[in-house]
Structure formats: structure tokens, C-alpha cells
VOVOZA-894047 format. One record per residue (C-alpha): residue in one letter; x, y, z. Coordinates in steps of 0.2 Angstrom, whole numbers, plus 5000, padded with zeros to 4 digits. Example, Ala and Ser with C-alpha at 12.3 -4.5 7.8 and 13.67 -1.06 7.14 Angstrom:
BEGIN
<rec A <5062 4978 5039>>,
<rec S <5068 4995 5036>>,
// end
This chain:
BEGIN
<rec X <4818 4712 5306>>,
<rec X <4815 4718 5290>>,
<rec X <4833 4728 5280>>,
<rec X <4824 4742 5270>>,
<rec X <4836 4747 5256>>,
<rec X <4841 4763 5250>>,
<rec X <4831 4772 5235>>,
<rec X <4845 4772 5221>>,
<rec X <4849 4789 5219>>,
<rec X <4847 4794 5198>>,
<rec X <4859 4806 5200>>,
<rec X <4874 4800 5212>>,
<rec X <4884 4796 5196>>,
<rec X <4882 4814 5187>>,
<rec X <4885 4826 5201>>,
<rec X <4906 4823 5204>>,
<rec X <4909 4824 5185>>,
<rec X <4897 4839 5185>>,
<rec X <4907 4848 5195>>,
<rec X <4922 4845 5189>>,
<rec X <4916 4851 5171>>,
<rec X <4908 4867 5180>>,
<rec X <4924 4872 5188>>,
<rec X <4935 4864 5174>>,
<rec X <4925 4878 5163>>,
<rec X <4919 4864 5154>>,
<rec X <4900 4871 5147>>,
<rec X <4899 4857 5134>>,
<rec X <4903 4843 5146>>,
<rec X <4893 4852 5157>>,
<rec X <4876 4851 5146>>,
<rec X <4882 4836 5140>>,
<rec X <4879 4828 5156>>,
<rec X <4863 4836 5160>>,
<rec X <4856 4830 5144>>,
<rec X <4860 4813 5147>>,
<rec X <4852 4813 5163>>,
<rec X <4837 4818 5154>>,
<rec X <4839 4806 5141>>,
<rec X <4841 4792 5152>>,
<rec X <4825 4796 5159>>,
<rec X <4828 4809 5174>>,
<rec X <4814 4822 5174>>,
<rec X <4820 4840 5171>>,
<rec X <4811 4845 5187>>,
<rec X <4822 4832 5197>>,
<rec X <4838 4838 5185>>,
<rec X <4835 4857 5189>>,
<rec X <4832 4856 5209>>,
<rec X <4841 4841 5214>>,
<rec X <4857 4843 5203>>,
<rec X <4860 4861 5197>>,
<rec X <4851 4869 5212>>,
<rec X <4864 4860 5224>>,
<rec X <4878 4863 5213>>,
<rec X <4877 4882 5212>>,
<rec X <4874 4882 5232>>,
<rec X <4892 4872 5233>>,
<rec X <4900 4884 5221>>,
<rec X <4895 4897 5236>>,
<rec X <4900 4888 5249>>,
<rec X <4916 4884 5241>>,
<rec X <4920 4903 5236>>,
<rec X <4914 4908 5254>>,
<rec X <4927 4894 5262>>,
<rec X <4940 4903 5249>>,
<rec X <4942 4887 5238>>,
<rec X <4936 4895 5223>>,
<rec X <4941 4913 5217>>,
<rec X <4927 4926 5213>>,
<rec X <4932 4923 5195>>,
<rec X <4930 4905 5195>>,
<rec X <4914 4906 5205>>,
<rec X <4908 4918 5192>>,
<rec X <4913 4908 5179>>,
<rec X <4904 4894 5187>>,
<rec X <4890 4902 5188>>,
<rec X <4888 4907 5170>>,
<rec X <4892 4888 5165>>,
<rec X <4876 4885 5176>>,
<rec X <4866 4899 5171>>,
<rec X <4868 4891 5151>>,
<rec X <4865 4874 5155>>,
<rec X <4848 4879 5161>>,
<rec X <4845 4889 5145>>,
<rec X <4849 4874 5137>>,
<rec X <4838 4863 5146>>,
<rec X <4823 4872 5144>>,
<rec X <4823 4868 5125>>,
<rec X <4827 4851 5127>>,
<rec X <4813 4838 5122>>,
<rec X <4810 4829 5138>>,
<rec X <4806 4849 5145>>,
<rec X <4792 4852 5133>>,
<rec X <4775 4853 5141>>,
<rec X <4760 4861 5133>>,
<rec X <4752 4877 5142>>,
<rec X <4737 4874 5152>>,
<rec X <4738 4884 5168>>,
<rec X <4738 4903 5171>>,
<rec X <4751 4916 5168>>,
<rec X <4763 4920 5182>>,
<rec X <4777 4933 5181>>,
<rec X <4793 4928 5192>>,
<rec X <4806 4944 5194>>,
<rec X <4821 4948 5206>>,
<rec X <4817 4965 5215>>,
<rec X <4826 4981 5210>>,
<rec X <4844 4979 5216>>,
<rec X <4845 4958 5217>>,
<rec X <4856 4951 5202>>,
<rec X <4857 4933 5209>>,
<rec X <4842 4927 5196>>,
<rec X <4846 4908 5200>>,
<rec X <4833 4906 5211>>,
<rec X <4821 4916 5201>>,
<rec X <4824 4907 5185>>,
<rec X <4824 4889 5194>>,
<rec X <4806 4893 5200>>,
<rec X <4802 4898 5181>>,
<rec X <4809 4884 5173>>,
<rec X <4798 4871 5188>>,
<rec X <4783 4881 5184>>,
<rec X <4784 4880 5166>>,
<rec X <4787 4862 5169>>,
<rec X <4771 4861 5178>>,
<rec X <4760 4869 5164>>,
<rec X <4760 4888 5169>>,
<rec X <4765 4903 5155>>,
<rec X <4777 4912 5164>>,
<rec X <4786 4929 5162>>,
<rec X <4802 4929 5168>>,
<rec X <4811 4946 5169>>,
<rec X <4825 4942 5175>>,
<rec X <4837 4949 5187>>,
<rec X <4836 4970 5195>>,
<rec X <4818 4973 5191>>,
<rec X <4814 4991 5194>>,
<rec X <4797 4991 5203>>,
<rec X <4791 5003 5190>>,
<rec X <4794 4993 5176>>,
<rec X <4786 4977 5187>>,
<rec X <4769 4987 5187>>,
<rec X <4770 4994 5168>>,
<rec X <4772 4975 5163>>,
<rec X <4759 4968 5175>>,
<rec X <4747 4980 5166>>,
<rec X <4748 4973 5151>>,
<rec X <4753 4958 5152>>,
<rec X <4738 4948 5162>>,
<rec X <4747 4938 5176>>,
<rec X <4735 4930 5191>>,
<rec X <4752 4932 5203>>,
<rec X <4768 4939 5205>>,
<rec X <4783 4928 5211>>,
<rec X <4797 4938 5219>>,
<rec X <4814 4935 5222>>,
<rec X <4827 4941 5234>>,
<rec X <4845 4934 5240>>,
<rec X <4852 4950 5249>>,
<rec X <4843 4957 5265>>,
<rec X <4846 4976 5261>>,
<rec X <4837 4973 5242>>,
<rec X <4818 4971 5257>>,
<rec X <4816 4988 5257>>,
<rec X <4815 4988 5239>>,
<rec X <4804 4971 5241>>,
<rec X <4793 4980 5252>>,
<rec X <4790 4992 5237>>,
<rec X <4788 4980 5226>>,
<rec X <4775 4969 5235>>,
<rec X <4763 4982 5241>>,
<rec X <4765 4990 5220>>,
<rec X <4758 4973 5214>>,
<rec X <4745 4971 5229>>,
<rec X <4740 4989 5225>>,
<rec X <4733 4984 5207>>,
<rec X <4724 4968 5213>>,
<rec X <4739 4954 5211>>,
<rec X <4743 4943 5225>>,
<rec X <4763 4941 5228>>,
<rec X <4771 4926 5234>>,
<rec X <4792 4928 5238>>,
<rec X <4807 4918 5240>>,
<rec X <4824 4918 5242>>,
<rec X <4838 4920 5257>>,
<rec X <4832 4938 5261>>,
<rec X <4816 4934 5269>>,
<rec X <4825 4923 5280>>,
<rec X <4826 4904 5283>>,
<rec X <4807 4903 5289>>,
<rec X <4800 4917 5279>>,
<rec X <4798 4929 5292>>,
<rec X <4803 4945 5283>>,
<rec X <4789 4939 5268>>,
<rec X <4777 4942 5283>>,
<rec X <4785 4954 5291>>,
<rec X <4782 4964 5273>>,
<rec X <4766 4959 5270>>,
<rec X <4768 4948 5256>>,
<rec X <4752 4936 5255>>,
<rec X <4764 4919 5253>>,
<rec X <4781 4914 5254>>,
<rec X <4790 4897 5249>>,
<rec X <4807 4890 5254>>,
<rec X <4809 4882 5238>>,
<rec X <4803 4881 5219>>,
<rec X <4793 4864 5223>>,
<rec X <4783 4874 5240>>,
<rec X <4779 4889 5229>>,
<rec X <4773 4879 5214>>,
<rec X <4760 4870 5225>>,
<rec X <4755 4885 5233>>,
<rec X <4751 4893 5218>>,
<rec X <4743 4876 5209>>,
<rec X <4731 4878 5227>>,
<rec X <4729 4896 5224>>,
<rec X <4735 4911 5232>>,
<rec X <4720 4923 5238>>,
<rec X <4720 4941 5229>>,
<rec X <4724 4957 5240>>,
<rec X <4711 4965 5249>>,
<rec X <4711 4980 5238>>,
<rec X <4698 4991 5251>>,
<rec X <4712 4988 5264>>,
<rec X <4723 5002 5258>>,
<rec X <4736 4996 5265>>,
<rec X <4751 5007 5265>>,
<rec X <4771 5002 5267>>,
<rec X <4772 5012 5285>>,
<rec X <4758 5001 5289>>,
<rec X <4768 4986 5289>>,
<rec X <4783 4994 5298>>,
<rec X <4777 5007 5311>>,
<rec X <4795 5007 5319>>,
<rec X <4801 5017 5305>>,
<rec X <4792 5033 5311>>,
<rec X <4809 5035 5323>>,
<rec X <4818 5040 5305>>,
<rec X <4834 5030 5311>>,
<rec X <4832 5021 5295>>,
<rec X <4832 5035 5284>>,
<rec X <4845 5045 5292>>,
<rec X <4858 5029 5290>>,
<rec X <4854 5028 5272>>,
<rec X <4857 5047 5267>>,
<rec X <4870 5049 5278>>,
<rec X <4880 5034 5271>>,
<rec X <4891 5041 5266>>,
<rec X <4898 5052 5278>>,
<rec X <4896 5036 5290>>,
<rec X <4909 5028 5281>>,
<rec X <4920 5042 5276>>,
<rec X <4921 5043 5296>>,
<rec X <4922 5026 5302>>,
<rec X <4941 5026 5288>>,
<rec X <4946 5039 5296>>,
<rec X <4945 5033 5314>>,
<rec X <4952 5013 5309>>,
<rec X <4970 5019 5309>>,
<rec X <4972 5023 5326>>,
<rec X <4959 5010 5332>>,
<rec X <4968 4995 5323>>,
<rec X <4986 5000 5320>>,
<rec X <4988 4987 5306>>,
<rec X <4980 4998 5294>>,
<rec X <4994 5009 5293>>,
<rec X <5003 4998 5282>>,
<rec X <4988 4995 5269>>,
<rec X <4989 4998 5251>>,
<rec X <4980 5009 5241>>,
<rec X <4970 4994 5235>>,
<rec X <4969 4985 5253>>,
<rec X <4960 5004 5259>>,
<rec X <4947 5002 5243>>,
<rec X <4940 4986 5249>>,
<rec X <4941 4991 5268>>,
<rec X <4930 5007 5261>>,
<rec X <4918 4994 5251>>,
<rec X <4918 4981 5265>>,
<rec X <4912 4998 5278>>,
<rec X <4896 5002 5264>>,
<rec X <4892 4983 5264>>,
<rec X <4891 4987 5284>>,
<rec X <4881 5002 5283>>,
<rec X <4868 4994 5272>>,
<rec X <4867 4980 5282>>,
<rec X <4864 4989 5297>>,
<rec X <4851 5001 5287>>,
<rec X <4840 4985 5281>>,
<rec X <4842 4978 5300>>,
<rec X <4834 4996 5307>>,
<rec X <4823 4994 5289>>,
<rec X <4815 4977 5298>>,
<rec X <4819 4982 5316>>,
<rec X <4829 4963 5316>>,
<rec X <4844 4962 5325>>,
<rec X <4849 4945 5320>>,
<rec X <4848 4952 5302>>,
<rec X <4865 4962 5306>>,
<rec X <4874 4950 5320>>,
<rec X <4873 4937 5307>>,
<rec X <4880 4946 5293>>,
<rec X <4893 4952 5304>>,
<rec X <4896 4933 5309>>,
<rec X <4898 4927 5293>>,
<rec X <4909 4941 5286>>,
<rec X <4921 4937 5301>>,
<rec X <4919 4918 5293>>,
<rec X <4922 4925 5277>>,
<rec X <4938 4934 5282>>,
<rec X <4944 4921 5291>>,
<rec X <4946 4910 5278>>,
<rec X <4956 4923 5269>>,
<rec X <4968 4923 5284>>,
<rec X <4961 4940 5290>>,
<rec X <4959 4943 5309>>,
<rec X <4938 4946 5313>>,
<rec X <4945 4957 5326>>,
<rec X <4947 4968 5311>>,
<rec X <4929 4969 5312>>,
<rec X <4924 4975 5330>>,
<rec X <4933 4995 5328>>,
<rec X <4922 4997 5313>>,
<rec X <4906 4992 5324>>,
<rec X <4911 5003 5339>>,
<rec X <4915 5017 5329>>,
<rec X <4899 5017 5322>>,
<rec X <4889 5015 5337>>,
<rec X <4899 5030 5345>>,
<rec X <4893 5040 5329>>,
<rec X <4877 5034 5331>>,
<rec X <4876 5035 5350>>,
<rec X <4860 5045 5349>>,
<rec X <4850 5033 5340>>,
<rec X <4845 5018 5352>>,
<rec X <4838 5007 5337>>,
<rec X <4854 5007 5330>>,
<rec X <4864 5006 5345>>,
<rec X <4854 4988 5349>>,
<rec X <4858 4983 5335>>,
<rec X <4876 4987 5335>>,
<rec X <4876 4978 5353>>,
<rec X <4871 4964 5347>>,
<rec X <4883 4963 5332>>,
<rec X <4899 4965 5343>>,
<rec X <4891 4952 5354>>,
<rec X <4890 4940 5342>>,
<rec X <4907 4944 5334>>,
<rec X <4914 4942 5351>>,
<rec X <4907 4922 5350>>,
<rec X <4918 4921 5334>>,
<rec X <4936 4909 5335>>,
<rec X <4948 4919 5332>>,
<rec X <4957 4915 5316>>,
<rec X <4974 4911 5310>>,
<rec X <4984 4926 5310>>,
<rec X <4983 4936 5292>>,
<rec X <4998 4931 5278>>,
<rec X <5005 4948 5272>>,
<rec X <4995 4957 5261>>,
<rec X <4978 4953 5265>>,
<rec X <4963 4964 5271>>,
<rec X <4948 4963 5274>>,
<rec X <4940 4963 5258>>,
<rec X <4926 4953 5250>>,
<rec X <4912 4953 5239>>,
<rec X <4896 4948 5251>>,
<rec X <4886 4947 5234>>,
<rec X <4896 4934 5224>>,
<rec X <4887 4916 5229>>,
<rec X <4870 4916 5228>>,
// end
């Protein structure tokens, strides 16, 4: 019998100390220990994907499991966000040009640029010259710059499903001029089936997957194709999506109206515990609209699933949840999409434990975009 022993992981020794630099607020011990990493012979690649990409995911899951405050998540984030910066000058992370260009952007609306800038860092790493642009790209603006600026692909990042329809925009624009589009991110889902759904001509799951893609080459569009973005979607000729997104508004004015007599807890809300009930209904209604966008009804059960996870471990009953969903399907009775889709959500919630009973004072408020 032979014993095979374990590969010695580089890193094992860094990533505790890490983290209690990052959420210690500690920048310099933070960089500190990523340079010495480098120094003692990690690769940045290895640093950037297998130490700092796993860290920011656990400051999400720690501030989705309520251990770490929105502040400190944030705060956390910026630390990481730096540390990159710095690593990129560092002199193990020099490497001489000698692929094409690529332009890596997050779609109009999506500011977690993590993901984006880890794929830019790796392809730089791998010889390409990449333009990053960052965070809340208007589509417009992607064109304007891929005009001039002489990229062979587009790389495209998305964390929040209701930023796809502006993805959607975004794809076909680049496919339009000639450019072939490969995405990432949570948004299009754990096996990339919104990147197809949408038309885009690759996806990855990660910064290593999409660099080999684009090292093997990503085929251009078929420009005589004309495709169109209804093309992609022919669902959306039933206009539900459209009338949830202009009618937002009055959506949500409607669903606060009817909570108090639907859950009588209400009544005893704060002026600043009804603000975030009203932000938590416009998360709702967005959600629902990008599930009606994509025709997906896991889409919406599963943000609803993990905002009952995300109340309950602020010690806020999900059952706060279901009057929310059943006034909305009574408003929007008339739309079948959107009803199956509300079905389907109150299904799932009803699968949820029910939590510990809320401590006085809390409510249902949350921010669904803090972790990326």
C-alpha cells in the first residue's frame, strides 16, 4: 500500500494572519503579507486567486451570516481592493506584453469590480494588454472606447441578476461592431446558463477558465446574423417585464400599504425600520422583474430563499417575507408569468426553518449588494 502525502499548501500560513489584518483594518500588514508571499516565491497568479479571491468571498459569507457589519465588510473590501493595486506593481508581477488587447468591464449598474479586476490582474499576468474600466460601465461608453481603443474581445462582468438585462445590452452592442464577448460572474449563474441564455459567445466560472478560453481563442460574431436582443428572449413579447419595471414604483407603494394589516408586527416600526422594509420591497420588485427578464423561476425562489437566510440571521422572522409575495401576486393576478413565478417563490420560502424569534428593534432590512 503506497501513503501518498499531501501537496504542502504555500499558503496555509498566510491566510489566518490575513484575515485578521483585513478585518483588523490592518492595510499595511495586509500588503505586507501578500508581498512576502511573493517574495518567498508564490506566483502572483496563485496569490490573487487562491488567497485574496477566497478571502473576499469569506468577508461575504461572514457579513451574510451577520458576523461582520456592512461597515466592516466594506471596510474589508477596500483593504483588498488596495492590496491588489499594490500587487500589480510589485516586481515578481512584471511580465512583458505579448498577447492582444482585451477590455474587462462590469455592465452598467454592477459595482462589485472584484471579480472584474481579478480577471485583469490574471490576464495581465498571462502577457495580454488589458483595459480595465472598472466598475458601472455604461454600455454606451463600452462602445465609444472599443472604437478606439482596438481590443480582439470584450470580458464582461456581473454579480447581481437584475444588472442581465443591462448585460444583454451590453453583449449584443459589442457583438454588433464585430467583438466576441465572453462573461462571468454570479449573475449568469452557477453553470453559465444566463451567458447563453443571452447570447454571449463564451462564459467562465473563473479568472483561470476564461484566460484559457481567450489564449484558445473566442470565435468573432456572425456580423450578417443581425441578431437582435428579442431575438434571444421571445418571451418578453407578453410585456409582463416591462409593465413590473415602470410600474415599480407603484408596486411597492402598494405592497407598504397592505403589510400592516397582513403582518401586524409592523405597526410598531420605526420610521427607519419602514425605510428598509420599503428598500427590501424595490430589491423584491427587481428581482422579480430580472426573473420575468430571463423567464427563470429559480432566479427569484432563490433570492427569496437567501433573503429569508439573510434575515434570519439578524433574528428577523422569514415569515416577514410571505405577505410581501402574496400581495404582489394579488396585484399582479393578471399576469400568469409573474404569478409562476411568485408560486414558486412562496414555495420555496415555505421549505425555509423558521428562525429564532426577532430581538426588539429589528426588521427586515438588508443590503442584497454588500458581498460580492
Amino acid at each position: 500500500m503506497t501513503l501518498e502525502l499531501a501537496t504542502p499548501d504555500p499558503l496555509s500560513a498566510v491566510r489566518d494572519r490575513l484575515w485578521d489584518a483585513v478585518t483588523g483594518r490592518d492595510e499595511h500588514l495586509a500588503a505586507g503579507l501578500v508581498f512576502g508571499a511573493l517574495d518567498d516565491g508564490v506566483d502572483p497568479e496563485t496569490v490573487l486567486l487562491d488567497l485574496l479571491a477566497p478571502l473576499q468571498a469569506k468577508v461575504g459569507t461572514e457579513w451574510a451570516a451577520n458576523r461582520l457589519t456592512v461597515t466592516q465588510e466594506h471596510a474589508a473590501s477596500a483593504i483588498t481592493e488596495r492590496v491588489i493595486a499594490a500587487l500589480a506593481h510589485h516586481p515578481a508581477a512584471r511580465v512583458t506584453p505579448h498577447r492582444g488587447r482585451v477590455t474587462v468591464a462590469c455592465v452598467d449598474q454592477e459595482w462589485h469590480a472584484l471579480p472584474a479586476r481579478l480577471l485583469a490582474e490574471v490576464l495581465v499576468l498571462r502577457g495580454w494588454q488589458v483595459d480595465f474600466l472598472g466598475a458601472q460601465v455604461p454600455t454606451p461608453h463600452l462602445i465609444a472606447h472599443l472604437h478606439a481603443g482596438g481590443s480582439e474581445a470584450v470580458a464582461l462582468s456581473s454579480s447581481v441578476p437584475t444588472r442581465l438585462p443591462a448585460a444583454h445590452a451590453a453583449i449584443t452592442s459589442c457583438q454588433a461592431i464585430g467583438l466576441p464577448v465572453i462573461v462571468g460572474g454570479a449573475a449568469f449563474g452557477p453553470d453559465g446558463r444566463n451567458a447563453r441564455l443571452l447570447g454571449a459567445n463564451a462564459w467562465a466560472p473563473d479568472a483561470r477558465e476564461a484566460a484559457r478560453q481567450l489564449a484558445a481563442g473566442i470565435p468573432a460574431p456572425d456580423l450578417a446574423a443581425g441578431r437582435q436582443q428579442i431575438d434571444d428572449l421571445p418571451h418578453l413579447a407578453d410585456q409582463e417585464y416591462t409593465f413590473v419595471v415602470r410600474g415599480q414604483q407603484v408596486l411597492v407603494k402598494e405592497v407598504l400599504a397592505q403589510l400592516e394589516s397582513r403582518f401586524p408586527a409592523m405597526a410598531a416600526y420605526t420610521p427607519q425600520q419602514r425605510e428598509h422594509t420599503a428598500e427590501d420591497l424595490v430589491h423584491i420588485v427587481e428581482f422579480l422583474a430580472a426573473a420575468l427578464y430571463c423567464d427563470d423561476d429559480e432566479l427569484f425562489a432563490s433570492f427569496i430563499t437567501w433573503t429569508a437566510g439573510i434575515l434570519a440571521a439578524r433574528r428577523v422572522p422569514a415569515r416577514s417575507l410571505r405577505p410581501a409575495l402574496d400581495v404582489l401576486a394579488a396585484e399582479l393576478r393578471d399576469f400568469p408569468r409573474s404569478v409562476r413565478l411568485l408560486d414558486a417563490a412562496r414555495r420555496a420560502l415555505d421549505t425555509v426553518s423558521p428562525p429564532t424569534p426577532p430581538h426588539p428593534g429589528t426588521h427586515p432590512g438588508k443590503d442584497p449588494g454588500a458581498p460580492a
